[in-house]
Structures are given as C-alpha cells and as structure tokens.
C-alpha positions, 0 to 999 in steps of 0.5 A: 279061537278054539283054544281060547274057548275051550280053556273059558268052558273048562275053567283050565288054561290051554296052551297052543304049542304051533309043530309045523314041518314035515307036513304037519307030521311032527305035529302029529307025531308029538300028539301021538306020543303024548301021555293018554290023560286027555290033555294033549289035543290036536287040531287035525287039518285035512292035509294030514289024512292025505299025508297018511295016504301018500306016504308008506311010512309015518311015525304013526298011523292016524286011525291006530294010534288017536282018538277022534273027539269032533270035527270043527269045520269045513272049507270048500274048494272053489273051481276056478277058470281064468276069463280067457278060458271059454266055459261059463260053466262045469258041463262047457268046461268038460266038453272042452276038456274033452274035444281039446285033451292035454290041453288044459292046465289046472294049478294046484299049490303042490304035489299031493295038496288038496288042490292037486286031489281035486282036480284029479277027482275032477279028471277022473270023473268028468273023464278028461285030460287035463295037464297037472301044474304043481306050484310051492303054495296058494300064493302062486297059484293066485298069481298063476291064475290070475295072469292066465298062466294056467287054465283052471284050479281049485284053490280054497275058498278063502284064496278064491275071494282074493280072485274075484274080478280076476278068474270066474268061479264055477262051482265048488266042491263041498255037498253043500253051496257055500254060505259066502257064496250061495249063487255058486252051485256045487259040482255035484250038482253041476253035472258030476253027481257025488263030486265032494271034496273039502278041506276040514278040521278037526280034534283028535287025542292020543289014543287010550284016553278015557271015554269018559274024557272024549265025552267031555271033550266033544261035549265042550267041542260041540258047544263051541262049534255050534254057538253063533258066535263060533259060526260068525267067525268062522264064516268070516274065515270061509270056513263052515262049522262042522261039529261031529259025534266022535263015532262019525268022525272017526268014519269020516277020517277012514272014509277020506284015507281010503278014498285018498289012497284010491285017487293017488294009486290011480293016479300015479301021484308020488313025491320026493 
C-alpha cells in the first residue's frame, strides 16, 4: 500500500524488493549497502531494532549507517489470559502472580520477539515471576493459548481479535487505547503507570542521502500516513498511523534500542 502511494505522489514507479531471512538482517543490510541517491527505502519493522539490541555483531549499525525518514504505524500488543486463569484484570493478575510465583506461563512467538520483551517488561515492573515459553510463531501461540496450554501472552492485536471468545483481553501496551478496541484500557493505566511497548513501522534510507531528498521524502510519507484514506486501511490491519518528523524518529529508534538492550541484559535473554 506504501509504495503504491508513494510511486502515485512521486510520479515514479517503485519496486518492492521482499529480503526475508536472518530476521530482517539481509533486508537491512541490502538497504545499508545501497548507494545514498534517496532511491533505495526501507520499510523498518520494530523487530529489527531488538535484532540491533540481542546481537553483538550485525553488518550494520542501525543508527550509524541510516537515515531516519518518518515513522508509518504502530500496533499494539494485547494482554492475553486464558478464561481458566482467574483475573478479570491487570491488578488481580499481578496479585496472582505474586502469591503464586513460577507458576504462571506467558507465551511469546520466540526468543527475543516482541512478544517475549513484553512479558519481561511486564515481570520486571509488576515485580512477578512468570515462567517464559517461546513457541516458532503467532500461530502457535493462538493455539497455545486458546487450549489453555499457557496462561498469558502478548500477541499483537491483530492475532488477538483472532481470539476473541477463546481468551479474555486485559489491556494493551500501547500509550494510548486501541481504536479497534477502546474499551480495553492500557497498562499504563491498569496499574503499571509508563507501561508502553508496540510494534511499529517505519522509513529509513541509507545513510548520506541528501537532506533535501528526506525532506522530500518525509513530506510525501507524512501526506500519505495522515490521509483518511491511509488511516482506513490501516485500521482494518490493526495498525495505527504514526507519521514523524525524521528528527523524532531517529529518537525514538535510539530510545527502542536502548531500552531494548536494557530488558535483555536484564534479563538474561540470549539466542542460538
């Protein structure tokens, strides 16, 4: 959708080039690579700025070699419980954590995911301890807690509507309540006051491009993010528009690495 709107505002086509693999590092990497003309963009998914947290050594440095453009959108999180768990709230379920410890589950869809930060956010805070179980994706994590297999998780929002009838929703994690589910109050103000965790998008260039082609670029972005007709569609997707200026965005990916880096060192998050 991004692309098509920003070849429509350009005059120029754009060609989405799909990297996967290596958890969005060869993706990033190509970008990094890429000549500084403001022709190469990327699409920058929250997971990679944990990826620049977890692992030591990356072919880039993601606040080194880009150029921060706008962000695009967020997606809240959703705290999950399976209806067997007895908490009809965020405060029942951290007195329950607490007189009960080790004896929770919270499900995440790997190692070092959104999912698995959030829930150690959560225990870090709420001061409880919860028992971690890392599954290979969203999709076993639906099943997981739909069955009862686990207690808890923190699935985006998207897969939580997928739940509905089968879990019961708490809060989620965004600073804001949820436009799709406004009756669902967020952490923060659940009794974790400054609880934000989300996933989120955004446009990076390699760094070197000129200033006057970010300008450019974040002025097409921003016109884009802001349309009701982008706000429509991707509220359909459970996502949130989230336009930036590219001064506040290359904050916010400092501000996500380092208070990634501080949950896994304290946490002792490691991968294979």
């Amino acid at each position: 959708m991004l692309a098509q709107k920003i070849s429509e505002q350009l005059s120029q086509p754009v060609v989405v080039e799909n990297r996967p693999g290596a958890s969005t590092a060869i993706a990033t990497e190509r970008v990094a690579t890429s000549p500084a003309d403001g022709y190469t963009l990327l699409l920058l998914p929250s997971s990679t700025s944990i990826l620049s947290a977890l692992r030591a050594k990356l072919p880039y440095d993601l606040e080194r070699d880009f150029a921060p453009v706008s962000r695009v959108s967020t997606t809240p999180l959703v705290l999950i419980v399976h209806p067997s768990v007895p908490a009809r709230n965020v405060k029942e379920l951290i007195a329950l954590a607490r007189s009960h410890p080790g004896k929770l589950s919270h499900a995440s869809e790997g190692v070092g995911t959104a999912g698995h930060l959030a829930g150690e956010l959560f225990k870090s805070m709420a001061k409880v301890d919860i028992l971690h179980v890392p599954y290979k994706g969203g999709s076993e994590i639906s099943v997981a807690a739909a069955s009862g297999q686990v207690d808890m998780g923190f699935p985006d929002i998207t897969s939580a509507l997928s739940l509905l009838g089968k879990v019961r929703w708490l809060a989620v994690t965004t600073e804001k309540r949820s436009a799709l589910k406004p009756s669902i109050p967020t952490l923060s103000e659940s009794g974790l006051r400054g609880y934000v965790r989300s996933g989120w998008t955004g446009v990076i260039v390699p760094a070197g491009v000129p200033k006057n082609i970010i300008a450019q670029l974040h002025a097409v972005i921003d016109k884009i993010v802001n349309s009701p007709e982008t706000t429509e569609s991707l509220n359909k997707l459970g996502l949130e528009p989230q336009a930036s200026t590219p001064e506040q965005f290359a904050a916010f990916i400092r501000s996500e690495i380092a208070q990634n880096t501080k949950l896994i060192e304290s946490a002792k998050i490691k991968v294979e």
